[in-house]
PyMOL Python script that loads the backbone (N, CA, C, O; Angstrom):
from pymol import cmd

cmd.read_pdbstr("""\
ATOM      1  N   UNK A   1       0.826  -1.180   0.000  1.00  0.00           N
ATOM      2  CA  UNK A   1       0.000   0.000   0.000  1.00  0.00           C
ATOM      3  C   UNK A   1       0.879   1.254   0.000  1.00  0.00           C
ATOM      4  O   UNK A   1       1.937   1.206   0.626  1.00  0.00           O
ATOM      5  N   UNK A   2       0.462   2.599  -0.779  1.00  0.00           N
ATOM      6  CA  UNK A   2       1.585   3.419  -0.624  1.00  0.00           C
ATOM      7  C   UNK A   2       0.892   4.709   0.156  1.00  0.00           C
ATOM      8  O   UNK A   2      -0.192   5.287   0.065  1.00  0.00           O
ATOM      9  N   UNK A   3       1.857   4.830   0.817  1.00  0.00           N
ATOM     10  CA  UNK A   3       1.945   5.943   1.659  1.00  0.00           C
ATOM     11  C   UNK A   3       0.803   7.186   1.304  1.00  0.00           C
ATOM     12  O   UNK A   3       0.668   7.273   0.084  1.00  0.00           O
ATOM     13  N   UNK A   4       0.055   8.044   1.964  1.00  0.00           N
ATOM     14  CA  UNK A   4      -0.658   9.171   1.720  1.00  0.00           C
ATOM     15  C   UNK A   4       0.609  10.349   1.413  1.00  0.00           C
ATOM     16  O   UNK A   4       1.696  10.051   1.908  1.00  0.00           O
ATOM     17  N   UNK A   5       0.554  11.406   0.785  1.00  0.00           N
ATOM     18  CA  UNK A   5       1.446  12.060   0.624  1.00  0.00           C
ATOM     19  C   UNK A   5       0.784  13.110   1.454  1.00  0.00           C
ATOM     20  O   UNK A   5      -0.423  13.328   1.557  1.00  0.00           O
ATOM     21  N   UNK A   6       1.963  13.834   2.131  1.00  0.00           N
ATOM     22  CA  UNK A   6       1.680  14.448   3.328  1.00  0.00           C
ATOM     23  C   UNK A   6       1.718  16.373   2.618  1.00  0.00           C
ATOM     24  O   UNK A   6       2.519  17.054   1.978  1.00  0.00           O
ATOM     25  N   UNK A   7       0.636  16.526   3.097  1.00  0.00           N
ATOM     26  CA  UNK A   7       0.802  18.381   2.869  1.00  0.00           C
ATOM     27  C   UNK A   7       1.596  19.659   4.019  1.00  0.00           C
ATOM     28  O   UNK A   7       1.400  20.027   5.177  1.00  0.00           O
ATOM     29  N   UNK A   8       2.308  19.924   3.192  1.00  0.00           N
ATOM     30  CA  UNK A   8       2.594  20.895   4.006  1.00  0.00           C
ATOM     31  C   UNK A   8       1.979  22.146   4.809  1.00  0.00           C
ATOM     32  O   UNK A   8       2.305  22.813   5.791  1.00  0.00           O
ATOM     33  N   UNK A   9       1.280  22.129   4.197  1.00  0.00           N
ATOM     34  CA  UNK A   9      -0.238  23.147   4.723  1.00  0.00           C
ATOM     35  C   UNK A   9      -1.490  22.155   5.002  1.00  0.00           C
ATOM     36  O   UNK A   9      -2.533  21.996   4.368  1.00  0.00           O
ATOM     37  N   UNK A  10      -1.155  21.737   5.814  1.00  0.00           N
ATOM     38  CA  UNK A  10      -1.904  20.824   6.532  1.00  0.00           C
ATOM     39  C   UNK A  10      -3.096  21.673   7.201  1.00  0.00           C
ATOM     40  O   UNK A  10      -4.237  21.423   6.812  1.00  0.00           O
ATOM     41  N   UNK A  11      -2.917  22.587   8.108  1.00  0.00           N
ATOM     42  CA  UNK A  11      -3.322  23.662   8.782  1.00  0.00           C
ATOM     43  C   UNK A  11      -4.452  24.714   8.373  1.00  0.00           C
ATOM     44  O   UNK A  11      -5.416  25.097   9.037  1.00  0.00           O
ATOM     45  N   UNK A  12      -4.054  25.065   7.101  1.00  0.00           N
ATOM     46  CA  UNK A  12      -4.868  25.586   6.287  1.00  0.00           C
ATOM     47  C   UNK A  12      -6.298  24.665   6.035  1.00  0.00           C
ATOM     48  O   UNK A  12      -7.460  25.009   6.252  1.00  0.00           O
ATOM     49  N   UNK A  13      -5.820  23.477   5.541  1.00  0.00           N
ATOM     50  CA  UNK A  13      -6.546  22.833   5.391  1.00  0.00           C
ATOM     51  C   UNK A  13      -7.393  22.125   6.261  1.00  0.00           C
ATOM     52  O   UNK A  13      -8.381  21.533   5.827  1.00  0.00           O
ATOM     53  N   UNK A  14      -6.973  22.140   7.919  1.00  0.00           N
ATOM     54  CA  UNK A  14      -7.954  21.622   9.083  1.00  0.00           C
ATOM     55  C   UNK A  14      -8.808  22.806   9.387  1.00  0.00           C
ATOM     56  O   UNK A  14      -9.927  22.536   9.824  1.00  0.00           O
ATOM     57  N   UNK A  15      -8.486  24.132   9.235  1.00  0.00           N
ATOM     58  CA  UNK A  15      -9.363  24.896   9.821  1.00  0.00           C
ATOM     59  C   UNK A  15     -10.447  25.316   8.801  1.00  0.00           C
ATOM     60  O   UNK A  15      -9.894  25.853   7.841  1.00  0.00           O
ATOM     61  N   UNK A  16     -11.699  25.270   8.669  1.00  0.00           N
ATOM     62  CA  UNK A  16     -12.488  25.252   7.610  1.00  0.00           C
ATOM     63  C   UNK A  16     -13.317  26.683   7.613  1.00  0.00           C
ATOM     64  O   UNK A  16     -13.718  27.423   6.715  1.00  0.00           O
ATOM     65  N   UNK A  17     -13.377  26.714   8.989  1.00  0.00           N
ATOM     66  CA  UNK A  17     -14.850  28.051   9.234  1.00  0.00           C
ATOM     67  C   UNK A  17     -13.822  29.029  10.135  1.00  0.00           C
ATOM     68  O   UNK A  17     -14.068  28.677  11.288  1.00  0.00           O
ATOM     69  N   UNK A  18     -13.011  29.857  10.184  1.00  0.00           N
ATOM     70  CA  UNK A  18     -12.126  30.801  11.067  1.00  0.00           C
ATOM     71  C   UNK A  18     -13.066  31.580  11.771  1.00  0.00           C
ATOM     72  O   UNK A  18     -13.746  32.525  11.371  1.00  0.00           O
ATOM     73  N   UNK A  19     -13.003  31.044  12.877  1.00  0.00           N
ATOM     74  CA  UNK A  19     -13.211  32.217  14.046  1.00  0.00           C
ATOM     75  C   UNK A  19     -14.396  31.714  14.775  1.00  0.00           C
ATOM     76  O   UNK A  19     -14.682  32.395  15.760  1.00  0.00           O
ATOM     77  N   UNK A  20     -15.368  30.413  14.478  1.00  0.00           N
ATOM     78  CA  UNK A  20     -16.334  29.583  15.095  1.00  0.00           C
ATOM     79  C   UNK A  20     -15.640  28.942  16.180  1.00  0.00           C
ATOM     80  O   UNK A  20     -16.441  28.273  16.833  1.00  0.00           O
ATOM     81  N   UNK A  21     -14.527  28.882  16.609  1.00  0.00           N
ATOM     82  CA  UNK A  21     -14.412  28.623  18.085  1.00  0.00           C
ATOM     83  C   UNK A  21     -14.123  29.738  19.321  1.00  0.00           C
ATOM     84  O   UNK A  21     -14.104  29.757  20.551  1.00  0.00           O
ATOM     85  N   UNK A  22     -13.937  30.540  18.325  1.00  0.00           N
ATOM     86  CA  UNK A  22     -13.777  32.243  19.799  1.00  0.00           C
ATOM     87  C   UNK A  22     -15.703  32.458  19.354  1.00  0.00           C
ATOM     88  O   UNK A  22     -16.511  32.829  20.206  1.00  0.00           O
ATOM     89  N   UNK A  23     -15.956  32.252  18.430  1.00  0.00           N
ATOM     90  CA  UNK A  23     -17.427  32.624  18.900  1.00  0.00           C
ATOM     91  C   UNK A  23     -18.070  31.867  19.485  1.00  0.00           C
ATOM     92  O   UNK A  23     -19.143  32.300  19.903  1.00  0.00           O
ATOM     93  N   UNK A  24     -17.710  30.383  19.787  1.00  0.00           N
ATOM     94  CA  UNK A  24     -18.423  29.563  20.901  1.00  0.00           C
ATOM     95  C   UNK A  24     -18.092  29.714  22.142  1.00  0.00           C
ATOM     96  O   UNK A  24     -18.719  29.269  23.104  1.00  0.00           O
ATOM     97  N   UNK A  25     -16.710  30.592  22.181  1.00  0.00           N
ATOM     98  CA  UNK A  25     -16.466  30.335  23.523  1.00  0.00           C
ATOM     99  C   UNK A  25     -17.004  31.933  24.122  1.00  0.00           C
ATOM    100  O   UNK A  25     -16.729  32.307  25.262  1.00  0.00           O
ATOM    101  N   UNK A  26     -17.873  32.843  23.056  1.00  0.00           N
ATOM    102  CA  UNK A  26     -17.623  34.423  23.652  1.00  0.00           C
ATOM    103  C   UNK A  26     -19.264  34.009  24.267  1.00  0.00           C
ATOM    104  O   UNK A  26     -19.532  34.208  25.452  1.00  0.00           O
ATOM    105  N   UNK A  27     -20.250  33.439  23.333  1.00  0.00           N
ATOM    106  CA  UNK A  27     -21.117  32.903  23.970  1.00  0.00           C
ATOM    107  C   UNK A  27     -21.403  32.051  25.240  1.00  0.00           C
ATOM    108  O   UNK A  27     -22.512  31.894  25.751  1.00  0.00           O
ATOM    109  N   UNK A  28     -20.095  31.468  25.713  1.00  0.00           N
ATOM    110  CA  UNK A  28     -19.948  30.544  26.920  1.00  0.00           C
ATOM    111  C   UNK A  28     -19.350  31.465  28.026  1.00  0.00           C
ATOM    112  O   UNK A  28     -19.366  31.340  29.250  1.00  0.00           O
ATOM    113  N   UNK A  29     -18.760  32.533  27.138  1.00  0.00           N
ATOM    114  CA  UNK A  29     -18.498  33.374  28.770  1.00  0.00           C
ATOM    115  C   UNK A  29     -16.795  33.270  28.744  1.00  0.00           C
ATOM    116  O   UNK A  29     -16.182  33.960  29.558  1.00  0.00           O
ATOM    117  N   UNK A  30     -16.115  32.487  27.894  1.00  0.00           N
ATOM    118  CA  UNK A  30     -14.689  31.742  28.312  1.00  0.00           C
ATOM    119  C   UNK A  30     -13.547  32.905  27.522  1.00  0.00           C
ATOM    120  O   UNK A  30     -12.348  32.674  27.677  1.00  0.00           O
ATOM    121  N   UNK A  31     -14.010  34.267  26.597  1.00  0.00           N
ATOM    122  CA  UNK A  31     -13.104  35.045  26.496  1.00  0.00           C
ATOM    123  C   UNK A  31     -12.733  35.954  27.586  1.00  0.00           C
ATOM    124  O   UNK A  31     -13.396  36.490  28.474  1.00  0.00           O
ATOM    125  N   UNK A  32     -11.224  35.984  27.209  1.00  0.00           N
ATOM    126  CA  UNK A  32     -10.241  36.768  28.435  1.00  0.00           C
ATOM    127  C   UNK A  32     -10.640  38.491  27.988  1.00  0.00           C
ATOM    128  O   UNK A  32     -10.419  38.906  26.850  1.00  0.00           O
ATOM    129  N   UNK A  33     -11.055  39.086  28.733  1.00  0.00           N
ATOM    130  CA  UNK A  33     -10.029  40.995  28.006  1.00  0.00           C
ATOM    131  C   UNK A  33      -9.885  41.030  26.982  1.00  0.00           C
ATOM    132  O   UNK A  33     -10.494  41.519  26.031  1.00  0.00           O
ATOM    133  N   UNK A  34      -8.493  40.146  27.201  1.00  0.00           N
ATOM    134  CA  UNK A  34      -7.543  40.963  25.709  1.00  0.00           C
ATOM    135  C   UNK A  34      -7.849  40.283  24.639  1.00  0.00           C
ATOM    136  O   UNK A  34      -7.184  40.511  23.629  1.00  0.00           O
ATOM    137  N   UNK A  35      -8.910  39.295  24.585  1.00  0.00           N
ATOM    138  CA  UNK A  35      -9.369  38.637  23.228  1.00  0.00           C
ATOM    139  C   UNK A  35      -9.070  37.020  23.103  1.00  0.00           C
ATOM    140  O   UNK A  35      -9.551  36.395  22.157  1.00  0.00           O
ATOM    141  N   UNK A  36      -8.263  36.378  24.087  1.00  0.00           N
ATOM    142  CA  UNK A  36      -7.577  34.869  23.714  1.00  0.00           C
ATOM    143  C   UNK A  36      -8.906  34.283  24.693  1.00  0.00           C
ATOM    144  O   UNK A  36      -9.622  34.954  25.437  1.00  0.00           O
ATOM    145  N   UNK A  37      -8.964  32.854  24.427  1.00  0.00           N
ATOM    146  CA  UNK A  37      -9.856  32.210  25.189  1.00  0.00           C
ATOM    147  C   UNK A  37      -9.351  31.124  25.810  1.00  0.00           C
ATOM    148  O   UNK A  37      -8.772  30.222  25.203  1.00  0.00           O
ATOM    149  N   UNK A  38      -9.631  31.157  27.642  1.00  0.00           N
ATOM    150  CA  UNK A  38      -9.329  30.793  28.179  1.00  0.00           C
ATOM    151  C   UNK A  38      -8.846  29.144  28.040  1.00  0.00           C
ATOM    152  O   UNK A  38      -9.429  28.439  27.217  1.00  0.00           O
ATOM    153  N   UNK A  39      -7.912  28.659  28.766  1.00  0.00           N
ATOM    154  CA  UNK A  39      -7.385  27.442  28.454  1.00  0.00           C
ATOM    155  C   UNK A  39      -7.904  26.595  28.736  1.00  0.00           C
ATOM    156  O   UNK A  39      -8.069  25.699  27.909  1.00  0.00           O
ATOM    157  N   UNK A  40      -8.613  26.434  30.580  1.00  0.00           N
ATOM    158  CA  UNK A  40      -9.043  25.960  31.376  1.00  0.00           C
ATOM    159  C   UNK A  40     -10.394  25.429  30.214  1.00  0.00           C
ATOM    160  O   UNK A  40     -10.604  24.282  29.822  1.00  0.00           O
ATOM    161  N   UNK A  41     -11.053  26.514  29.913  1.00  0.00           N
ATOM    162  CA  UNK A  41     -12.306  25.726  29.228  1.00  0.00           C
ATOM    163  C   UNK A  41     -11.696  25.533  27.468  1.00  0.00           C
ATOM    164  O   UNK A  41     -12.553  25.838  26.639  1.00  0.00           O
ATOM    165  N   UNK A  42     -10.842  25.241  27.102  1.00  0.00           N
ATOM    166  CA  UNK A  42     -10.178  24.620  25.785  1.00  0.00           C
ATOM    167  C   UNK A  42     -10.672  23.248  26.399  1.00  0.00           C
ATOM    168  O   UNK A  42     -11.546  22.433  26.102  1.00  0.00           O
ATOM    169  N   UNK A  43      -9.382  23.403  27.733  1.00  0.00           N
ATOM    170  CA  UNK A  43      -9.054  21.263  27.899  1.00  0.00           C
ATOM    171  C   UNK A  43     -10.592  20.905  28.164  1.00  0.00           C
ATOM    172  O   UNK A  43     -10.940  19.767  27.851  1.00  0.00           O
ATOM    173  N   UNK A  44     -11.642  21.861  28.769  1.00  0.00           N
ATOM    174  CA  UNK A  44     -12.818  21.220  29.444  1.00  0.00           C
ATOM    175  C   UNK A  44     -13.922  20.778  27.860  1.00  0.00           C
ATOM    176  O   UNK A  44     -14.883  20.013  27.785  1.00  0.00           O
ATOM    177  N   UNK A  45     -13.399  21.451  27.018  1.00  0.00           N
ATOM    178  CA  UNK A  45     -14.085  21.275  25.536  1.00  0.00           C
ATOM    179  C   UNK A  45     -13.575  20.098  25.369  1.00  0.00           C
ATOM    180  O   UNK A  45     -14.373  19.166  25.272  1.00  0.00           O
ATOM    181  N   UNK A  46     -12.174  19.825  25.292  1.00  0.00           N
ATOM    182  CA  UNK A  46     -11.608  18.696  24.253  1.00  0.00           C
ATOM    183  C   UNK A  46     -11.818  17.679  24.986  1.00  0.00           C
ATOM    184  O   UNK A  46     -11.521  16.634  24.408  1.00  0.00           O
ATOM    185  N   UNK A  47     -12.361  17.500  26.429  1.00  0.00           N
ATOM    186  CA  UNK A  47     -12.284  16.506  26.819  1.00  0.00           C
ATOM    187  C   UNK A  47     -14.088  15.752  27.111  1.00  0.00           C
ATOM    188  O   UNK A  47     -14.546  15.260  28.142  1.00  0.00           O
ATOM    189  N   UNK A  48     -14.667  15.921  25.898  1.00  0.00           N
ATOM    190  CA  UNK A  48     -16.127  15.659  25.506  1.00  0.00           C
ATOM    191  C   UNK A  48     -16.259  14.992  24.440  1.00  0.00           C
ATOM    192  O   UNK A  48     -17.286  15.272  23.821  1.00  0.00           O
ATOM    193  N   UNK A  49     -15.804  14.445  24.122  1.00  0.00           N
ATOM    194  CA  UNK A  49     -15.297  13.574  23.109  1.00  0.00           C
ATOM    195  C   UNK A  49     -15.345  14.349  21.564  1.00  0.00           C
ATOM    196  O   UNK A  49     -14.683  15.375  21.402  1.00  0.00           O
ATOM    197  N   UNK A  50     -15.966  13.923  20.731  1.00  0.00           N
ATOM    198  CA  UNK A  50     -15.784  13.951  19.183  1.00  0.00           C
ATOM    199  C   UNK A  50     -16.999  14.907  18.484  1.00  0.00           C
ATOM    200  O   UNK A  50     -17.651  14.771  17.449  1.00  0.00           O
ATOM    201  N   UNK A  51     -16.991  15.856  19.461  1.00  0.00           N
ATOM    202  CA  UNK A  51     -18.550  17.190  18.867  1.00  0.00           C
ATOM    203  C   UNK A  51     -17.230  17.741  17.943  1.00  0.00           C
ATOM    204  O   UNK A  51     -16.126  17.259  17.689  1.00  0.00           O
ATOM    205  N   UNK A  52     -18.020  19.182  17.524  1.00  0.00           N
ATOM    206  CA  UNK A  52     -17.199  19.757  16.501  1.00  0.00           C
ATOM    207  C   UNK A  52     -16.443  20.594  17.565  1.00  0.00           C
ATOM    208  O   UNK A  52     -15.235  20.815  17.487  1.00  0.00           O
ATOM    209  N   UNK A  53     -17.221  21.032  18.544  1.00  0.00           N
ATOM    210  CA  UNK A  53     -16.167  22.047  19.347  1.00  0.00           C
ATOM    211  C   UNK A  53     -15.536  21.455  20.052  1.00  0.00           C
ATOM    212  O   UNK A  53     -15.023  22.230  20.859  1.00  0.00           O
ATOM    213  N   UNK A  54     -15.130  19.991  20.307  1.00  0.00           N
ATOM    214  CA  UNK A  54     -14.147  19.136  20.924  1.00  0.00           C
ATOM    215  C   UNK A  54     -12.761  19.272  19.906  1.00  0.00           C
ATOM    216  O   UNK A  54     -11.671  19.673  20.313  1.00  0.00           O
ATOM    217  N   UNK A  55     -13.060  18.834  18.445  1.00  0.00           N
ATOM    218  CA  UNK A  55     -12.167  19.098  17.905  1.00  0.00           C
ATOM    219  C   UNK A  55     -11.799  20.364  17.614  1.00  0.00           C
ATOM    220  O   UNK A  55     -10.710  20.649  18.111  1.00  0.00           O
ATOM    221  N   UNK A  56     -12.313  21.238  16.985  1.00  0.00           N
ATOM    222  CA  UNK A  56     -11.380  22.370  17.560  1.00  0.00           C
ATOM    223  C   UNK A  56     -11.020  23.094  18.532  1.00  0.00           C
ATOM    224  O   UNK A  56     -10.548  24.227  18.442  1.00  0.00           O
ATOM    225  N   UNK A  57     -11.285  22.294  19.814  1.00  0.00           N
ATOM    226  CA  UNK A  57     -10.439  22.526  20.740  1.00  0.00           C
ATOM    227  C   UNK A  57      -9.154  22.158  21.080  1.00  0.00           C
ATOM    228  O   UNK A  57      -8.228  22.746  21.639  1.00  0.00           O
ATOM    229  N   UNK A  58      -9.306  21.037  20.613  1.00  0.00           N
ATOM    230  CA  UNK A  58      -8.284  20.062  20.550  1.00  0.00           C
ATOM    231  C   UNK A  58      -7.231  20.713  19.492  1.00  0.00           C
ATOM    232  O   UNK A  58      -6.055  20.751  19.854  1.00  0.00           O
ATOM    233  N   UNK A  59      -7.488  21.104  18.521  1.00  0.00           N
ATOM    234  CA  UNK A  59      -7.102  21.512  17.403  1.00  0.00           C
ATOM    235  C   UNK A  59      -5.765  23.050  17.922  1.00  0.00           C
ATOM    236  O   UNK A  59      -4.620  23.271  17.527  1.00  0.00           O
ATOM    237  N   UNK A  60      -6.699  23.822  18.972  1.00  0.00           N
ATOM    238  CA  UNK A  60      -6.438  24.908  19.004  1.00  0.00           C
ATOM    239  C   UNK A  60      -5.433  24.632  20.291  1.00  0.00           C
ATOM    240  O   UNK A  60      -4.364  25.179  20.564  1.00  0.00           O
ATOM    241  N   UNK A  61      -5.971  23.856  20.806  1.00  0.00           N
ATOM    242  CA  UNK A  61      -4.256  23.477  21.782  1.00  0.00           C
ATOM    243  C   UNK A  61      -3.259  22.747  21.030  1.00  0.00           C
ATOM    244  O   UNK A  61      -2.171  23.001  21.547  1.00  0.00           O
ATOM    245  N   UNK A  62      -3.139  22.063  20.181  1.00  0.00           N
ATOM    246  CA  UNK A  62      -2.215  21.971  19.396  1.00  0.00           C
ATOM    247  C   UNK A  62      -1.181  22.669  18.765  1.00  0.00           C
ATOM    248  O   UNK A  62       0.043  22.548  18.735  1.00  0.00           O
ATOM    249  N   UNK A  63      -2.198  23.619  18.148  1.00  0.00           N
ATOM    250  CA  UNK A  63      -1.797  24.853  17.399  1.00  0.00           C
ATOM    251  C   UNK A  63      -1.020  25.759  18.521  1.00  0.00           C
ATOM    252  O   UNK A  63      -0.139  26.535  18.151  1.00  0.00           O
ATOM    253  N   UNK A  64      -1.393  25.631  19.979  1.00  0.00           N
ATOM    254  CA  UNK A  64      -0.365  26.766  20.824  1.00  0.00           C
ATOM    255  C   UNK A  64       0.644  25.701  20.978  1.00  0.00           C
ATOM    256  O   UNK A  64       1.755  26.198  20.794  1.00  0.00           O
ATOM    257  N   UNK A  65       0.702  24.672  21.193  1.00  0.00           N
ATOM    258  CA  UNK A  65       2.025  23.706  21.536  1.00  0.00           C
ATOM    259  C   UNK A  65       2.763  24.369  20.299  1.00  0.00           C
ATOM    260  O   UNK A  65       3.830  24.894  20.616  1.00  0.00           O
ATOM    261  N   UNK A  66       2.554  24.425  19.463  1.00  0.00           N
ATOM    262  CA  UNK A  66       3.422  24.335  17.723  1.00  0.00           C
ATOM    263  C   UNK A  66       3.903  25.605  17.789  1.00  0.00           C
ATOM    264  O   UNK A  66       5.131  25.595  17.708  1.00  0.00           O
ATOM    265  N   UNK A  67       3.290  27.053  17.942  1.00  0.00           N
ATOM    266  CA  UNK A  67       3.175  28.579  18.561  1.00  0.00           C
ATOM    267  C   UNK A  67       4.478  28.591  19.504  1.00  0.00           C
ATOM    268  O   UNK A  67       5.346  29.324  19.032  1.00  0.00           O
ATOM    269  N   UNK A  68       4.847  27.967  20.724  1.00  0.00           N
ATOM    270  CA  UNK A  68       5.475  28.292  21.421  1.00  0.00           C
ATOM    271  C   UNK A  68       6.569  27.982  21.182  1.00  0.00           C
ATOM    272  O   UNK A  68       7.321  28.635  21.905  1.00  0.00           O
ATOM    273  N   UNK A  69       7.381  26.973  20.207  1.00  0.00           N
ATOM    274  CA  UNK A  69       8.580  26.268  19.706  1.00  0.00           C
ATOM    275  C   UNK A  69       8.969  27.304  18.959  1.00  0.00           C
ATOM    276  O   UNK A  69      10.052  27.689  19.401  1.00  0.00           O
ATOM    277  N   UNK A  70       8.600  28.000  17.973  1.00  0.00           N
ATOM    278  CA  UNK A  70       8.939  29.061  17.005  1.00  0.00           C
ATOM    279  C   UNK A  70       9.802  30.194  17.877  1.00  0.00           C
ATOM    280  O   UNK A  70      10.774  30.791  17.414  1.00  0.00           O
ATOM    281  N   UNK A  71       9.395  30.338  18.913  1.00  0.00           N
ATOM    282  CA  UNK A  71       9.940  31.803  19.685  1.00  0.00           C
ATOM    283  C   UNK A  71      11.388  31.731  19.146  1.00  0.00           C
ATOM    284  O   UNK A  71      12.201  32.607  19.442  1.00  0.00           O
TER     285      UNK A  71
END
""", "prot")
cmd.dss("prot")
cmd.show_as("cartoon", "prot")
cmd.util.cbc("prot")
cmd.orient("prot")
């Protein structure tokens, strides 16, 4: 069997609708001030299994693990 060929813009391609998870969370109450949304309710999202706002929660803690290596 051969291999999937892997994209480099992977990223581009997982995020489909930009900005439907700060608007679920401005409705839940979970934005900070300065605009980022809180972490505490990220992990409490991702850990609900397989809704859509599980995965991009999941998604969006990823994306800060990957964020903080670059510095």
């Amino acid at each position: 069997m051969a291999k999937a060929k892997s994209s480099k813009k992977w990223i581009q391609g997982a995020i489909k609708e930009p900005g439907s998870l700060t608007k679920t969370a401005k409705k839940a109450g979970a934005v900070k001030e300065e605009g980022t949304i809180k972490e505490a309710w990220l992990r409490e999202q991702a850990a609900k299994g397989n809704t859509t706002t599980a995965r991009r929660a999941r998604l969006a803690l990823t994306l800060k693990k990957m964020s903080k290596g670059k510095k």
